[in-house]
C-alpha positions in Angstrom: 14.0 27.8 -23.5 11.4 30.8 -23.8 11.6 32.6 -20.4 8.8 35.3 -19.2 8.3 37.7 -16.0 5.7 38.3 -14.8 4.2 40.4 -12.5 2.7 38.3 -9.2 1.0 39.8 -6.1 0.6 37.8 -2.8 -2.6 40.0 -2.1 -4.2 38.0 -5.3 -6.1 34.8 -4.2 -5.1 32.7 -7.4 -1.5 34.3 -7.3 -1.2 33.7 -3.6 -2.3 29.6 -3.9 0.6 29.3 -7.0 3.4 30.7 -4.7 2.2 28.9 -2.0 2.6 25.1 -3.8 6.2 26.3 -5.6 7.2 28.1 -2.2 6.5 24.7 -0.3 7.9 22.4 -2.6 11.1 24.7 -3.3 11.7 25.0 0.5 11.1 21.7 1.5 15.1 21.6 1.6 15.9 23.6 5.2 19.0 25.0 3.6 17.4 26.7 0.6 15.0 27.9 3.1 17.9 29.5 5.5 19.7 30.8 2.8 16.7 32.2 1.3 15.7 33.7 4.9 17.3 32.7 7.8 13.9 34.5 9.9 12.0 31.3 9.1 12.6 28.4 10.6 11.9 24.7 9.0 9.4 23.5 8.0 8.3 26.4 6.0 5.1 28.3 6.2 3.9 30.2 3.5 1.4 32.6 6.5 4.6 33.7 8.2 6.5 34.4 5.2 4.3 36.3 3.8 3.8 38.0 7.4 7.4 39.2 7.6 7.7 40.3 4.3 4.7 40.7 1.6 2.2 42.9 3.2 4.5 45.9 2.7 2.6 47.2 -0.2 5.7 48.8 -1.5 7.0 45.1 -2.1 6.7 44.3 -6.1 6.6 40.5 -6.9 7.5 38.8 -9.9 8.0 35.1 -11.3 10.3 33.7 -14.2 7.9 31.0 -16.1 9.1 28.6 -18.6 5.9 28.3 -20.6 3.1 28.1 -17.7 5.8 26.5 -14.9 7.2 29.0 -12.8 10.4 28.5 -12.4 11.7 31.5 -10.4 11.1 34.1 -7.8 12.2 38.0 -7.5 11.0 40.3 -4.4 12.0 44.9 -4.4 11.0 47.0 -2.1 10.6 50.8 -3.7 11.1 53.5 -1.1 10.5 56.4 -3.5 11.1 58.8 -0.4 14.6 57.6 -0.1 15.1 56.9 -3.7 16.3 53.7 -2.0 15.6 50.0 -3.5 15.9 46.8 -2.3 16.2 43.6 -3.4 14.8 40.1 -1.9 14.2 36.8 -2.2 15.7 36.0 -5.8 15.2 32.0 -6.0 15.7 30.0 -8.8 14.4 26.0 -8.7 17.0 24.2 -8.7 16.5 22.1 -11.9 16.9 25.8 -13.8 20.4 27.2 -12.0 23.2 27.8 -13.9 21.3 29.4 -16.6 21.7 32.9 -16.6 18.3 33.3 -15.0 19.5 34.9 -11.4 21.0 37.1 -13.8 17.9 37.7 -15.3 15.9 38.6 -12.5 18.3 40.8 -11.2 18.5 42.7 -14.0 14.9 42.9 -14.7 14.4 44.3 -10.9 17.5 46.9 -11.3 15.7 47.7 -14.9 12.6 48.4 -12.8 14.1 50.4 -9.8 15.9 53.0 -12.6 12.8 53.4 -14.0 11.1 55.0 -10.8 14.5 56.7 -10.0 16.0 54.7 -7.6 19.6 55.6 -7.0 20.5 53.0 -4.8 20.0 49.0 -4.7 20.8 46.6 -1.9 20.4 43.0 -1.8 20.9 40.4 1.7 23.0 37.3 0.9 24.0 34.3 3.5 27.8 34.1 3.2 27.7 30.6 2.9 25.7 31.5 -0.3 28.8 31.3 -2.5 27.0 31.2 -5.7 24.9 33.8 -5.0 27.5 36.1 -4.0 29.6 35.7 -6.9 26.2 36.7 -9.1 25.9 39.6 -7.1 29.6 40.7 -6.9 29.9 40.4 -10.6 26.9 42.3 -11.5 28.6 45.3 -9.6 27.3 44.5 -5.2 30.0 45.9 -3.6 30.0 44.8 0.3 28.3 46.7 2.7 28.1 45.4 6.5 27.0 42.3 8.0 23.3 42.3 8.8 23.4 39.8 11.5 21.0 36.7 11.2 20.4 38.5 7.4 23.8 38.1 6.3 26.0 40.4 4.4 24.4 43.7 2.9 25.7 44.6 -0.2 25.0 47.6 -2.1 25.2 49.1 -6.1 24.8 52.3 -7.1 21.9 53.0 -10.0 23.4 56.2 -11.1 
């Protein structure tokens, strides 16, 4: 299995049309979509999701591809004034899971937040999320608080 990242933009017309087909087909289940971002509500839509989220411009995007299929997602926000970074919307189809490749991503977005100097990393997980949590718990999350209708915050240092 030969993995790639790549960088994405939802600002990019061709870029925007791919995440829109995978994001639809991905969250056609309403309890990837909740877990994934309890703001939206079922049936997804791509507009509003990118509305909440992507038109921060301090939001980088990348995809995980498996030849030319993507096959993943990973979201960080860079707040170079705070020196703070944070995680969202790691997704994985779930054909790929169990793979190492949450891992991936994660580690390819902390990789990217040290290299701008980030000295903090957060990341939103449902609680009901158990697999998630684990992955983020084991790669060093320690809790944080409970972030309402976002879940639990959890937090790593980068220094």
């Amino acid at each position: 299995m030969s993995i790639k990242i790549e960088k994405v933009s939802y600002n990019n017309s061709k870029d925007r049309q791919v995440l829109k087909t995978i994001l639809s087909k991905w969250f056609e289940n309403p309890k990837e979509l909740n877990w994934t971002d309890p703001r939206l509500n079922y049936p997804f839509n791509f507009n509003r999701w990118v509305e909440l989220t992507y038109k921060d411009n301090n939001v980088k995007s990348f995809v995980l591809k498996e030849d030319k299929w993507v096959i993943g997602i990973g979201n960080i926000i860079l707040n170079k004034n705070t020196k703070f970074a944070h995680a969202l919307h790691i997704f994985i189809d779930s054909k790929y899971r169990n793979k190492g490749l949450g891992t991936k991503m994660l580690q390819y977005l902390e990789a990217l937040a040290k290299d701008v100097n980030m000295i903090t990393i957060s990341i939103n997980v449902m609680p009901k999320n158990k697999s998630a949590l684990k992955l983020y718990e084991k790669m060093g999350f320690k809790k944080l608080k409970s972030n309402g209708e976002q879940g639990l915050q959890l937090q790593k240092s980068l220094v």
